[in-house]
C-alpha positions as CSV (number, residue, x, y, z in Angstrom):
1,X,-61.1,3.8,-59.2
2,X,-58.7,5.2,-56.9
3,X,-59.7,7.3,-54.1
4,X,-57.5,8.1,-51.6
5,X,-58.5,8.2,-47.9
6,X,-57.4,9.5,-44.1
7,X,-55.7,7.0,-41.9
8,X,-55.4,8.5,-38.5
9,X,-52.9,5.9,-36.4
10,X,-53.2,6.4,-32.5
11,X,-50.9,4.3,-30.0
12,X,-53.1,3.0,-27.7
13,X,-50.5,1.4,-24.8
14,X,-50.8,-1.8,-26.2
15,X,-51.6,-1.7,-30.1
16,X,-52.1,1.0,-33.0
17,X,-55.6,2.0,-34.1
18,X,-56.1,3.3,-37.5
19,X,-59.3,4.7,-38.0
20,X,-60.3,5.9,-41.7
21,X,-63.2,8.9,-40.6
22,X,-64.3,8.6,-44.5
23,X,-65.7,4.9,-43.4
24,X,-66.7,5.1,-40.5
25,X,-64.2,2.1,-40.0
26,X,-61.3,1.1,-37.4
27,X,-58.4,-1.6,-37.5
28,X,-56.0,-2.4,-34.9
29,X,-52.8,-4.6,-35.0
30,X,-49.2,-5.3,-33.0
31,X,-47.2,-3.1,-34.9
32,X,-47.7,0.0,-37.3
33,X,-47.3,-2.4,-40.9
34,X,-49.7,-4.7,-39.3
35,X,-52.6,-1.8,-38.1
36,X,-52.3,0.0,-41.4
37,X,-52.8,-3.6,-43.6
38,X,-55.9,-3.8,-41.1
39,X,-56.8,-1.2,-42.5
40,X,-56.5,-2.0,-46.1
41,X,-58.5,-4.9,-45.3
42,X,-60.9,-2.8,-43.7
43,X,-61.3,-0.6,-46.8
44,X,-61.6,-2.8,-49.2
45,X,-64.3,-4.7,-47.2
46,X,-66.7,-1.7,-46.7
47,X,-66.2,-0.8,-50.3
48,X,-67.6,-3.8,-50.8
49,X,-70.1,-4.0,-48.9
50,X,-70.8,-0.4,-50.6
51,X,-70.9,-1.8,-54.0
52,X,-72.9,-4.7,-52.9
53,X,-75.5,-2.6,-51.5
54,X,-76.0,-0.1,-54.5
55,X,-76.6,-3.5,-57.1
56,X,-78.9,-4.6,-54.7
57,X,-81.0,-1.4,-54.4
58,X,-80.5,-1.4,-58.8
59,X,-82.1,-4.8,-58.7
60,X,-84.6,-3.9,-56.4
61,X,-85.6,-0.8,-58.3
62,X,-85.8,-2.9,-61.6
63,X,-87.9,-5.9,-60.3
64,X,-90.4,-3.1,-58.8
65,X,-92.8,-1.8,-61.6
């Protein structure tokens, strides 16, 4: 599944900050390359978590009777 998100890059002074508002998640790194592969990281990990999370509340609703 592909979905496609918003990456909102910021110069802080000392690093970039991506933040992706459709998360709720933020990633920093050194250079531009580096913040916005944070961020890829940080994607895929809350989409997991997400996934994670939904077959845990499908087991739970099939154990309860």
């Amino acid at each position: 599944m592909n979905k496609k998100y918003t990456l909102n890059v910021q110069w802080t002074g000392e690093r970039f900050e991506v933040k992706v508002p459709e998360l709720g998640v933020s990633a920093f790194g050194a250079t531009f390359d580096e913040a916005v592969e944070n961020a890829h990281h940080a994607i895929n990990a809350a989409r997991l978590a997400a996934l994670e999370a939904a077959k845990a509340r499908h087991a739970q609703r099939r154990t309860v009777a």
